[in-house]
C-alpha positions in Angstrom: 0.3 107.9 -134.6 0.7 107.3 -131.1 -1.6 109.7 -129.8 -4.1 108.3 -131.6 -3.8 105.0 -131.0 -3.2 105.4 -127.0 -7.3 107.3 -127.5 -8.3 103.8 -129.6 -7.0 101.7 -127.0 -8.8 103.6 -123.9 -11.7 103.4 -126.2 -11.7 99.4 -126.2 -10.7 99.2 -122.6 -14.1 101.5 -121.9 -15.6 99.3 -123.9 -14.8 96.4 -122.7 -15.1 96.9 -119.3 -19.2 98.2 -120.2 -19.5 94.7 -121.4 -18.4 95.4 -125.0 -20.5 96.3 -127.9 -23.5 93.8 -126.7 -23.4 95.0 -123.1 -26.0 96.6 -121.3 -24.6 100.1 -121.3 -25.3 100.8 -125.2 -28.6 100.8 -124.4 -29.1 103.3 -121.7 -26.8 105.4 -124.0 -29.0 105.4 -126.8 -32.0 106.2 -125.1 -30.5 109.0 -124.0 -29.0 109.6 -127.8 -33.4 109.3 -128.7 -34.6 111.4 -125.7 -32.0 114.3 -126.3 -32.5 114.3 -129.8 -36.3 114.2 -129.7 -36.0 117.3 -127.4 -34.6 119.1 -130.2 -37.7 118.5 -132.0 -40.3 119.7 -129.3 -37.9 122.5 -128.1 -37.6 123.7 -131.3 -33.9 123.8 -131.5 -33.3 123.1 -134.9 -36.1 124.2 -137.2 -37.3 122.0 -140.2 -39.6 124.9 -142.0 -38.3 124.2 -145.5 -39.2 120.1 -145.7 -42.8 121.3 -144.1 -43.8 123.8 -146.7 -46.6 122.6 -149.4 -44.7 122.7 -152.4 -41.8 120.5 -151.1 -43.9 118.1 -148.8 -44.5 115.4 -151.5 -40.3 115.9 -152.1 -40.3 113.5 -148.3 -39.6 110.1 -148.8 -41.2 110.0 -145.1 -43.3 112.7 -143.5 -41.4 112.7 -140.3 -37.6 112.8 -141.0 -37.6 116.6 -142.7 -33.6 117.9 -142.8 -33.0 120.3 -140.4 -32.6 123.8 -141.8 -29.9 124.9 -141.0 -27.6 122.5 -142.8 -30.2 121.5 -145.7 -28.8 121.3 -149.1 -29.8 124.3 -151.0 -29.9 123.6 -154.6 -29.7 126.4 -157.4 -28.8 124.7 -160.6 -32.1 125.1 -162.1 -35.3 127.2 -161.1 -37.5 126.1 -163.3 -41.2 125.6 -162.4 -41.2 122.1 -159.8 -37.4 122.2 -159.3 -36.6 124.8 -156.8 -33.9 124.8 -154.6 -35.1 121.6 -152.2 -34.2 118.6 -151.6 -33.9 116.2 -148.3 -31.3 116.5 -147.8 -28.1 118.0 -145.3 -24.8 118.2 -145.1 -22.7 116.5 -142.4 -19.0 117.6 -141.7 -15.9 115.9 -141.5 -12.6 116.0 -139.1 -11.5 119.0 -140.4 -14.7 121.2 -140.3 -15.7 121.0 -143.9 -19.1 119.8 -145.7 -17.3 116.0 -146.2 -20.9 114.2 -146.2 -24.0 114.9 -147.5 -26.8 112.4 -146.3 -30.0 112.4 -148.4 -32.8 110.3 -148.5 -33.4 107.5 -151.8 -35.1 109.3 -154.8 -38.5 109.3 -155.4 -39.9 108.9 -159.0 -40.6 112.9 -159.4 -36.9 114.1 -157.8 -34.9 111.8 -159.8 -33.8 115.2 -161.1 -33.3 117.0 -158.4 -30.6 113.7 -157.0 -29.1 114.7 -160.2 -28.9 118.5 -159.4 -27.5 117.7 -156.4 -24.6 114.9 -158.0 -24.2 117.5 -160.4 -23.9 120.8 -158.7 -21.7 120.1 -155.3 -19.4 117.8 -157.5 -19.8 114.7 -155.7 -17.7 111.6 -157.3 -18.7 109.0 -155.1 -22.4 108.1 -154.3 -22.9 105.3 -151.1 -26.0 103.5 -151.3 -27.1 101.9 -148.0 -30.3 99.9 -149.2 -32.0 98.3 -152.2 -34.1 99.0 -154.4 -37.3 97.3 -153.3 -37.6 95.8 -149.5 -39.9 93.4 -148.1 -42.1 94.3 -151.0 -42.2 97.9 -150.5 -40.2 101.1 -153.0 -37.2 102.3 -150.7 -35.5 103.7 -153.3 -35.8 104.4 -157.1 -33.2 103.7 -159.5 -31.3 106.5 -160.3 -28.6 104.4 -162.8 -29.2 103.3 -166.0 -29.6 99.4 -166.8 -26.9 97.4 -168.7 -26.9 98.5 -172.4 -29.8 100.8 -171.8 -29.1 104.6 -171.2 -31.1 106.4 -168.8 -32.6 110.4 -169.0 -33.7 111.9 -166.4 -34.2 115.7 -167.7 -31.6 117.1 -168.7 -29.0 114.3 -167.6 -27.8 111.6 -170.0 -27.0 108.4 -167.8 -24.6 105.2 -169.3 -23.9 102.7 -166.8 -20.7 99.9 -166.3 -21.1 96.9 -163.1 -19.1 95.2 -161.4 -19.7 93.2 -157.9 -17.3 93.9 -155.5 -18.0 91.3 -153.4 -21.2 89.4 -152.2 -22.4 92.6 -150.5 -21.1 95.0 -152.6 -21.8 96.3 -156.1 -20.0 98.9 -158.3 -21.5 101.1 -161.0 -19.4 103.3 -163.3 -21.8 106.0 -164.4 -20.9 108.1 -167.3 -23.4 111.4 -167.2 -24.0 114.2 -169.6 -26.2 117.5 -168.6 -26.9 119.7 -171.4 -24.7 118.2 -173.7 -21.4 119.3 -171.7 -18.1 117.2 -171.3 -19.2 114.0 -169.5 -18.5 113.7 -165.9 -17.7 110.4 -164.1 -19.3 108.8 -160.9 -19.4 105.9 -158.9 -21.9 104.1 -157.1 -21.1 101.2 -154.2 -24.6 100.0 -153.3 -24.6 97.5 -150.1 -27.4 95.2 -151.3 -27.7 93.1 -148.2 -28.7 96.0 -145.4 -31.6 95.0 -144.2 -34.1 98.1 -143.6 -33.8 99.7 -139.3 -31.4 95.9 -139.3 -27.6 95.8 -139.5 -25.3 93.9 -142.3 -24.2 90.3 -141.2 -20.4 90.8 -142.3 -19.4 94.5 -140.9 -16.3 94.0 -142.2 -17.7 94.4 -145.9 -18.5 98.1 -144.5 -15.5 99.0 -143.8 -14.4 97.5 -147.4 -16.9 99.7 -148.8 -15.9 102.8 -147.3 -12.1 102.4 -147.8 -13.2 101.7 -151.7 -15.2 104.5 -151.2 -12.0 107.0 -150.3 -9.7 105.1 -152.8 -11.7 106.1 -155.7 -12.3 109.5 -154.2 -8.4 110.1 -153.7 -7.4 114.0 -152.6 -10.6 115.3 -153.7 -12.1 117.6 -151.6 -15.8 117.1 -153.1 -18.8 115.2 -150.5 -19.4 111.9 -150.5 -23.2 111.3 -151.1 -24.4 108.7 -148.4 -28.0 107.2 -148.4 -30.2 105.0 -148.1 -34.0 105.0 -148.0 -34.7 107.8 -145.2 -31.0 108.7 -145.3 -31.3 108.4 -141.7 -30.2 105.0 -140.1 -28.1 103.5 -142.3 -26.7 106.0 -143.9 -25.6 107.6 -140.0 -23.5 104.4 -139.9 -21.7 105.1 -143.3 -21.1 108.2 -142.5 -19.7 107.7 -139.0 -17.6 104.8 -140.2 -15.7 107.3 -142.6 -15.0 109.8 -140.2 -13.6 107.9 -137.3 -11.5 106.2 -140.2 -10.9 109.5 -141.0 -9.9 110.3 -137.6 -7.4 107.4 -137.1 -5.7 108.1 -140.4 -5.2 112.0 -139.6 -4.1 111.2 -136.2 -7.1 112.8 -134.7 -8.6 110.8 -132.7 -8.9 112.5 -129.1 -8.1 111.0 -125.8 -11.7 111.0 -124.6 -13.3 110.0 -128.0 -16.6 108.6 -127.5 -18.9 107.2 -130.7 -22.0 108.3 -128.1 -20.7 111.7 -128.3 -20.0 111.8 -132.4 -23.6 110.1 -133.0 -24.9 113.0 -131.2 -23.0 115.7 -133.2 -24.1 113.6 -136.0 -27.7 113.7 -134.8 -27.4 117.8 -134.8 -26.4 118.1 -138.7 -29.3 115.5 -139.7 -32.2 113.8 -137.6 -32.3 110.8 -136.7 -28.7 109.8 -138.0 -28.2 105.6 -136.6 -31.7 104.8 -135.9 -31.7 102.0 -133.6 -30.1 100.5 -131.0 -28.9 97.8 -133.2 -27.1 99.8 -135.7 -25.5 101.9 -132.5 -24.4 98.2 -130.9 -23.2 97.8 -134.8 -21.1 101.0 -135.1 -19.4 100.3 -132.1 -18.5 96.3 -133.3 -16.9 98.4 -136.3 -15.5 100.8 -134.6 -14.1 98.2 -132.7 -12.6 96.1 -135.2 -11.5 99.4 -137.1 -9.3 99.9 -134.2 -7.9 96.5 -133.4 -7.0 96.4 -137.0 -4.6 99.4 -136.5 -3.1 98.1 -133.3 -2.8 95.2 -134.9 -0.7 96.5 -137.9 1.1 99.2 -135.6 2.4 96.4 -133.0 6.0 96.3 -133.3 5.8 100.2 -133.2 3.0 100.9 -130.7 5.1 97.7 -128.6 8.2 99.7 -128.5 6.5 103.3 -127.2 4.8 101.6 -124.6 6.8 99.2 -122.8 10.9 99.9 -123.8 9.7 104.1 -123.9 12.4 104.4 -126.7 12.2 105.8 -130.0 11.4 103.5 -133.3 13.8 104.1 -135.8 12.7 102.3 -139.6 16.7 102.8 -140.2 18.7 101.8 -137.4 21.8 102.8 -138.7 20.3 106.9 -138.4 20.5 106.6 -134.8 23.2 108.5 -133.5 23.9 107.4 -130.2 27.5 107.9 -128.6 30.1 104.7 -128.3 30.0 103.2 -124.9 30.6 99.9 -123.6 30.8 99.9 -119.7 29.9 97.6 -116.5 27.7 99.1 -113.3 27.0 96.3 -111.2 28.2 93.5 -112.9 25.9 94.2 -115.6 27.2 95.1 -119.2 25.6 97.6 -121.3 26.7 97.7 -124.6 25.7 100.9 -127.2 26.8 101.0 -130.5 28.2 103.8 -132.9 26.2 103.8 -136.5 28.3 102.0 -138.6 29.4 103.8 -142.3 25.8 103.5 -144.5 26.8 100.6 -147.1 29.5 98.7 -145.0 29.5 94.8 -145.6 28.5 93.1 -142.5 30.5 89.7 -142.3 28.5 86.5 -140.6 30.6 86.3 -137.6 29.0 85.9 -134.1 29.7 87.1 -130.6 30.3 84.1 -128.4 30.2 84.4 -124.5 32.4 82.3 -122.4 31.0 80.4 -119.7 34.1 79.7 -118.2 35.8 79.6 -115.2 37.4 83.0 -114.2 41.2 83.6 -115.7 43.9 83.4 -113.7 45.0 87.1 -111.8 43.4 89.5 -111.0 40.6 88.8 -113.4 36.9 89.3 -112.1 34.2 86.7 -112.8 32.1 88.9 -114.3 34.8 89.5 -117.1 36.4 93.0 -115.6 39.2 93.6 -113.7 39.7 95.1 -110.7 40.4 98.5 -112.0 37.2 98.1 -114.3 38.7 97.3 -117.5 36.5 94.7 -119.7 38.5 91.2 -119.9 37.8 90.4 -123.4 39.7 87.8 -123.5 37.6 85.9 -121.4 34.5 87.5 -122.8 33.9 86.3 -126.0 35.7 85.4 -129.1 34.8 85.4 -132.5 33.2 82.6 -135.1 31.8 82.4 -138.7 29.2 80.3 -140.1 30.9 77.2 -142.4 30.4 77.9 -146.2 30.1 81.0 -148.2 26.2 81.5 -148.9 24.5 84.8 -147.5 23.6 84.2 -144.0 19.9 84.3 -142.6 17.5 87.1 -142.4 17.2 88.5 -139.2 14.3 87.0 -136.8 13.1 89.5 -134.7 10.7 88.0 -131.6 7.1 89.3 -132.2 6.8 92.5 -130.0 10.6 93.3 -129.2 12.0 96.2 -130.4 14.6 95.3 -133.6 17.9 94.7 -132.6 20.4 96.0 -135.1 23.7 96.7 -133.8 25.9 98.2 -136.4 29.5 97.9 -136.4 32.1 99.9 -134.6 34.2 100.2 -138.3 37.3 99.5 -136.7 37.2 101.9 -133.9 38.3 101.1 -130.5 35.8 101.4 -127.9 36.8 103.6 -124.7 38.3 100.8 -122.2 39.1 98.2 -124.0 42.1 96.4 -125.7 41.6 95.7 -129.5 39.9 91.9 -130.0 42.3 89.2 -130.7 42.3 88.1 -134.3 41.0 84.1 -133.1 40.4 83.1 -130.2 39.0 79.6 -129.5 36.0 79.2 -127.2 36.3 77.6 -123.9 34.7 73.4 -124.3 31.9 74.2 -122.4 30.0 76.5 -125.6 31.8 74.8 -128.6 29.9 75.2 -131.4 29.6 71.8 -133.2 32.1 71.5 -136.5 29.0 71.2 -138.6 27.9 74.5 -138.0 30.8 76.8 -137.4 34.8 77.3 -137.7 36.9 79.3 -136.2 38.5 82.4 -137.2 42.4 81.2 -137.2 45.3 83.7 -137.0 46.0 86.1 -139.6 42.4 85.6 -141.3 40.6 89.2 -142.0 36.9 88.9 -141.3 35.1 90.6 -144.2 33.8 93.2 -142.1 34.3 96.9 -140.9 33.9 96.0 -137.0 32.2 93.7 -134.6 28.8 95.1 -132.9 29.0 93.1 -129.7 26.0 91.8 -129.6 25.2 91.1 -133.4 22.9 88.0 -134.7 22.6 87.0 -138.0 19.8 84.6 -137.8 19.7 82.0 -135.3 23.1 80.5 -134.6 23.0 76.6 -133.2 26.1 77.0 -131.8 26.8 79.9 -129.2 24.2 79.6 -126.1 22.0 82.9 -125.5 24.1 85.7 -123.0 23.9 85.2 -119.4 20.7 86.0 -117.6 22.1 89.2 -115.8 22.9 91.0 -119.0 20.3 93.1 -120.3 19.2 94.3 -123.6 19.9 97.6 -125.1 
């Protein structure tokens, strides 16, 4: 997912340096979002013909947001006389090019049937409800569930309800419905109850809860979710944006110069007005942003070890297949490591450097003789933790890559003479007798090979390696 998340970072650093999603730069963008998508309107770039014909005008919540034609759900269920084929309604599509959304506007009183038709006919399983009921004293939206012990019919549709609150924002109905006495089919409602009208929800986290519940429920079906709210406009452009660039970051999608200014104008093309205000487009972005920092977050160690070590991540370290070679340029050891034999016992025996003076001959301080041969006798020499319990989980420092060193299983590596069976460390890096012995003559360490640099937890005896050598 590194693509993707190399796009969400640029996108935070933009961001950012506009002043973040409460700078001044959201708003000259969404003025130009409002002027563009006005001039769609006046131009007469996208038509709105069926929402402005007599028979379906009373069908419009509002007499000014009418769907746009071209994507206007067409419903053909029923034709009887007062239920034709319209309702406000269009469809909005997802990453991969398909009808994902549909945004619709509340139900009035007379097209509770036709929500229905709709539910019914494009086999939606999951309706998101961006509003409430009543509002500052006015009907946004009319109740399309039926009440606890109480079925609800609306026409032909036989409506049983079960509730449950998500959480303080969130509530979750269970709706059971029957048309025409066929095998009853199964939906759920999430209803945000604390969205204030053309306003913005004080915990956007609780969005993103409710979408991800949202797509949980949904699992691989390929049916729309049904997103509104009152106008199915404003809040219910935010719903649907928030699924799609989650969308987008789960399907590894997200392009290098994603923009939400761009997507709420694509948006604005498939139904008017979608993200109404400049508050819910400052909102988006806060969403947006903490959508992203979330998967950063969670991707660290990975995204860590792309970025700044440009190596591979492997989840199994022991599948990397990497040649044996332990050699010195410089004065500076590199040490690489064969995978060791997949179920191998790894003993709890350390590496110890010497910090020594140099040995006697021809020996090189920096442990290799003068015809390049590693001195491992003066290198390092082996110890085991006191006692027989299972030694420490690993540490890893936050942000590293993991270091796992499998064993060499017994095989020698090119250059150097087989290590010595014991061999005591120098005074200067003694471990102290409460926390290690020695290996003594003759004693088989319960292992298939030493990896030179292995740790087992955090020894308290040997000192970390010299400055100059550097990680694999």
């Amino acid at each position: 997912m590194s693509c993707s998340l190399d796009s969400a970072r640029r996108f935070l650093d933009s961001l950012e340096a506009r002043g973040g999603w409460e700078g001044a730069a959201l708003e000259g963008e969404f003025s130009d979002i409002r002027a563009r998508s006005a001039s769609w309107t006046t131009d007469h770039v996208f038509s709105t013909d069926a929402g402005s014909r007599p028979e379906n005008i009373r069908k419009n919540r509002y007499k000014d947001v009418l769907p746009y034609d071209k994507t206007r759900v067409i419903l053909s269920l029923l034709q009887e006389e007062g239920h034709g084929d319209y309702i406000n309604g269009n469809f909005i599509r997802g990453t991969d090019g398909r009808q994902a959304y549909i945004a619709t506007q509340g139900p009035l009183p007379h097209t509770l049937m036709d929500f229905w038709r709709l539910v019914w006919e494009f086999g939606v399983k999951v309706i998101l409800m961006a509003c409430r009921e009543v509002e500052n004293g006015r009907n946004k939206c009319e109740c399309y569930w039926a009440q606890a012990q109480k079925p609800l019919q609306i026409g032909h549709f036989f409506i049983t309800l079960r509730e449950t609150q998500l959480n303080e924002d969130i509530r979750l109905r269970t709706l059971q419905v029957t048309f025409q006495k066929e095998i009853p089919g199964v939906y759920t409602s999430l209803q945000f109850v604390s969205w204030p009208d053309r306003g913005v929800p004080e915990h956007p986290e609780h969005v993103l809860v409710m979408v991800e519940e949202a797509r949980r429920i949904q699992g691989p079906d390929f049916s729309p979710l049904c997103i509104h709210c009152s106008a199915g406009c404003g809040r219910t452009g935010v719903l649907c944006i928030v699924d799609y660039v989650r969308q987008l970051l789960l399907k590894q999608k997200i392009p290098s110069n994603f923009s939400l200014y761009k997507v709420v104008l694509e948006f604005r093309k498939q139904r008017p007005t979608a993200v109404q205000t400049e508050e819910q487009y400052r909102f988006l972005h806060q969403i947006v942003t903490i959508l992203f920092n979330k998967a950063l977050r969670n991707a660290s160690p990975h995204y860590q070890n792309l970025k700044e070590n440009c190596a591979p991540y492997y989840d199994d370290a022991v599948s990397l297949r990497t040649s044996l070679a332990l050699r010195s340029t410089e004065g500076v050891l590199r040490s690489i490591s064969e995978p060791r034999f997949p179920g191998s016992a790894m003993a709890d025996t350390y590496a110890v450097v010497q910090k020594g003076g140099a040995a006697s001959g021809t020996r090189a301080r920096s442990g290799v003789d003068v015809d390049g041969d590693v001195d491992v006798d003066t290198l390092y020499s082996r110890v085991a933790r006191r006692g027989r319990g299972p030694p420490a989980p690993a540490q890893d420092t936050p942000g590293d890559c993991p270091r796992v060193y499998p064993s060499l299983e017994g095989k020698e590596p090119p250059g150097l003479s087989p290590c010595p069976a014991a061999i005591d460390p120098p005074s200067s890096v003694a471990p102290t007798p409460s926390a290690y012995e020695d290996l003594a003559d003759g004693v088989q360490a319960q292992t298939g090979g030493l990896g030179f640099n292995l740790r087992i937890g955090k020894p308290k005896g040997p000192r970390d390696p010299p400055a100059e050598w550097t990680r694999v």
